[in-house]
Backbone bond lengths (Angstrom), bond angles and torsions (degrees), N, CA, C in turn:
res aa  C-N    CA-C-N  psi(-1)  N-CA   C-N-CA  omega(-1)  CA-C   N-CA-C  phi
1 X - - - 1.446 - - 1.522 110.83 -
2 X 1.408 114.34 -43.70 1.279 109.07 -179.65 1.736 129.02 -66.53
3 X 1.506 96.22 -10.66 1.402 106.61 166.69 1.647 113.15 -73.13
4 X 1.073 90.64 -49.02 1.753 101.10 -166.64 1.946 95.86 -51.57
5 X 1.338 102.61 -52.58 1.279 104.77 -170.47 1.855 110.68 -57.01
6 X 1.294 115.63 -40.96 1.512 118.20 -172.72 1.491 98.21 -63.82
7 X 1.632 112.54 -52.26 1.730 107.96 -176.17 1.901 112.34 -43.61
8 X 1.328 124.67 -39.56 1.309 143.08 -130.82 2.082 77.24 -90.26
9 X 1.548 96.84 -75.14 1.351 106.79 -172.51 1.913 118.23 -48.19
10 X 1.292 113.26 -37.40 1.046 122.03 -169.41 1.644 101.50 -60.38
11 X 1.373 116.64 -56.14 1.559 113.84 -172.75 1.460 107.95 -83.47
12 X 1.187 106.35 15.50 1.767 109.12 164.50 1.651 119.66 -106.98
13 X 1.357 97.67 -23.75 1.580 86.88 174.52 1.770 119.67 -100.02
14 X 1.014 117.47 -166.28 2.044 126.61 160.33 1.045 103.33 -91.11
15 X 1.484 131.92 -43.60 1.807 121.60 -172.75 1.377 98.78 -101.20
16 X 1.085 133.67 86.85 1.734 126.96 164.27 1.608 100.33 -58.26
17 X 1.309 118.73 -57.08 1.673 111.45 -163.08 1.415 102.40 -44.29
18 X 1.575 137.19 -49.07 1.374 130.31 -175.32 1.578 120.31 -65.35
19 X 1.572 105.24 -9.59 1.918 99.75 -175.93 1.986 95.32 -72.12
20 X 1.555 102.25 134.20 1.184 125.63 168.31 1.367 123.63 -92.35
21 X 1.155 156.66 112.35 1.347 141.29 157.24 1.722 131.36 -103.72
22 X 0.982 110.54 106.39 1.457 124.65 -165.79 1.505 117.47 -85.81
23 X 0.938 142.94 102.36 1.419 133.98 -170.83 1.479 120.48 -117.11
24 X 1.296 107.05 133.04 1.611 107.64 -160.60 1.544 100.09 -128.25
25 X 1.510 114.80 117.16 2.197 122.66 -157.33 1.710 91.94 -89.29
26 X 1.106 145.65 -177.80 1.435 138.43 156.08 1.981 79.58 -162.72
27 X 1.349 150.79 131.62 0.983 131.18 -176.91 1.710 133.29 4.22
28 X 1.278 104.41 -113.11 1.486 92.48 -176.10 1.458 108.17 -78.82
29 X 1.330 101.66 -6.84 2.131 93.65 -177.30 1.175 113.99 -88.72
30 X 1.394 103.81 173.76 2.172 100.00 -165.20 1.534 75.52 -157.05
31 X 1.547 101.46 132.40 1.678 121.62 163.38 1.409 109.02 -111.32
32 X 1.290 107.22 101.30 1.901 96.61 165.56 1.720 119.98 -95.56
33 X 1.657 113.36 120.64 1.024 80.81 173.59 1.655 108.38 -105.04
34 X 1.317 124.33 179.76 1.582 132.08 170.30 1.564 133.50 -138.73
35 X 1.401 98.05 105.33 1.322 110.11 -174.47 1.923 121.30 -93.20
36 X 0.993 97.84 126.74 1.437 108.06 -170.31 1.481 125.51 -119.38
37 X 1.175 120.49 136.56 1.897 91.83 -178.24 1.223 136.88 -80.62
38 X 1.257 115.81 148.10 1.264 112.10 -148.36 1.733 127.86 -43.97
39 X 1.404 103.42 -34.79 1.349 97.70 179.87 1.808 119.94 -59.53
40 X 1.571 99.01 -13.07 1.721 94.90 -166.00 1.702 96.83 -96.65
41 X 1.127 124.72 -16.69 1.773 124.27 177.88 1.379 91.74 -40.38
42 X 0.846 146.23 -42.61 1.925 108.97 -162.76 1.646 100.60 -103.59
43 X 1.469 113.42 11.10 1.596 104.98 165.62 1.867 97.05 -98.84
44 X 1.032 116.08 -1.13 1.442 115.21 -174.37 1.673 114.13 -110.95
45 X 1.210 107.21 1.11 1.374 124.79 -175.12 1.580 102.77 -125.73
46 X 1.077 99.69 -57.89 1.908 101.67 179.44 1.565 128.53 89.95
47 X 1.082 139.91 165.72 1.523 115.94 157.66 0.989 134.04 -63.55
48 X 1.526 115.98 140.01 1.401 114.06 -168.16 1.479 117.21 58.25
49 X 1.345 107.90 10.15 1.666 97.65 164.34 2.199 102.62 97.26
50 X 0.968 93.83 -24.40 1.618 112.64 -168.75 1.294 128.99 -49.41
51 X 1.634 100.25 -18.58 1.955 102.97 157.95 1.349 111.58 -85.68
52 X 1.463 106.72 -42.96 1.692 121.81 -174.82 1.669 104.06 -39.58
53 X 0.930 111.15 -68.89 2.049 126.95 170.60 1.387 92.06 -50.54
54 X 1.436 138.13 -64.78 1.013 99.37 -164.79 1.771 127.94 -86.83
55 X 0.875 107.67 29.25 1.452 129.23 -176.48 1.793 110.94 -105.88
56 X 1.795 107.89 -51.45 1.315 97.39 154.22 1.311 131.08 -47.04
57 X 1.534 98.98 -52.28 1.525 105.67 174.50 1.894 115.42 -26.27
58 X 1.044 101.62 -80.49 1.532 120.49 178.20 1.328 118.99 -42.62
59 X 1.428 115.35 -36.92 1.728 122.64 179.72 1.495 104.70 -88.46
60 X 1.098 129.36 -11.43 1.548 154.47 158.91 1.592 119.10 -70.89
61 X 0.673 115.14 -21.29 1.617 132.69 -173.60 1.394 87.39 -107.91
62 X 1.279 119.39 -72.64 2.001 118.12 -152.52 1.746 96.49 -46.99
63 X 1.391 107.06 -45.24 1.522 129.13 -160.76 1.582 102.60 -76.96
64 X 1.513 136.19 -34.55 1.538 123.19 156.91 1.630 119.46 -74.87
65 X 1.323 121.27 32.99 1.346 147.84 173.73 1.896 100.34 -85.06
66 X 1.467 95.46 -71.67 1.523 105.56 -171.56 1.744 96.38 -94.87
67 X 0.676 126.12 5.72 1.363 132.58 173.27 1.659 123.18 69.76
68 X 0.866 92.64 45.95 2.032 116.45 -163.24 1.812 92.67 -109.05
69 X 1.633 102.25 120.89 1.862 105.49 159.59 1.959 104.44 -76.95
70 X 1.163 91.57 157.45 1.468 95.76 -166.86 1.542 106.47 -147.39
71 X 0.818 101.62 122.25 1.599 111.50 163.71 1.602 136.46 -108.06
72 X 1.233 127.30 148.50 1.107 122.09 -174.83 1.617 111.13 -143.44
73 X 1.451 99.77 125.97 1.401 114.74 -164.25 1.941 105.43 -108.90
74 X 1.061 116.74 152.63 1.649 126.67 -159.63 1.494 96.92 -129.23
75 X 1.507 110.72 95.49 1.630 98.39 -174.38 1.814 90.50 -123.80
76 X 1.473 91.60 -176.15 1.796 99.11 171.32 1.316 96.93 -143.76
């Protein structure tokens, strides 16, 4: 999952080298979080929130593959 998520973010922002992805397993749950620099957060969030969802979406999908809930958190 944490791949899927770095590919996703990388061609969304201007600084790819600074996107971070942190991933934290607890059994079947998976926390990703993703740090980006600051200037690219609202290309990684979007209006109204509307890439962000659709980005869970997708890391949500890869992740009912192996059958893992997954979350993904948007920090700075």
């Amino acid at each position: 999952m944490k791949e899927v998520l770095e590919i996703i973010a990388k061609a969304l922002v201007e600084n790819p080298d600074e996107v971070q992805v942190t991933e934290y397993e607890d059994g079947d749950s998976i926390t990703l979080e993703l740090r980006v620099a600051d200037g690219d957060m609202g290309k990684v969030i979007g209006k109204q929130g509307r890439i962000a969802k659709a980005i869970r979406t997708v890391v949500k999908a890869a992740a009912s593959i192996e059958n893992k809930h997954v979350s993904v958190d948007i920090v700075q």
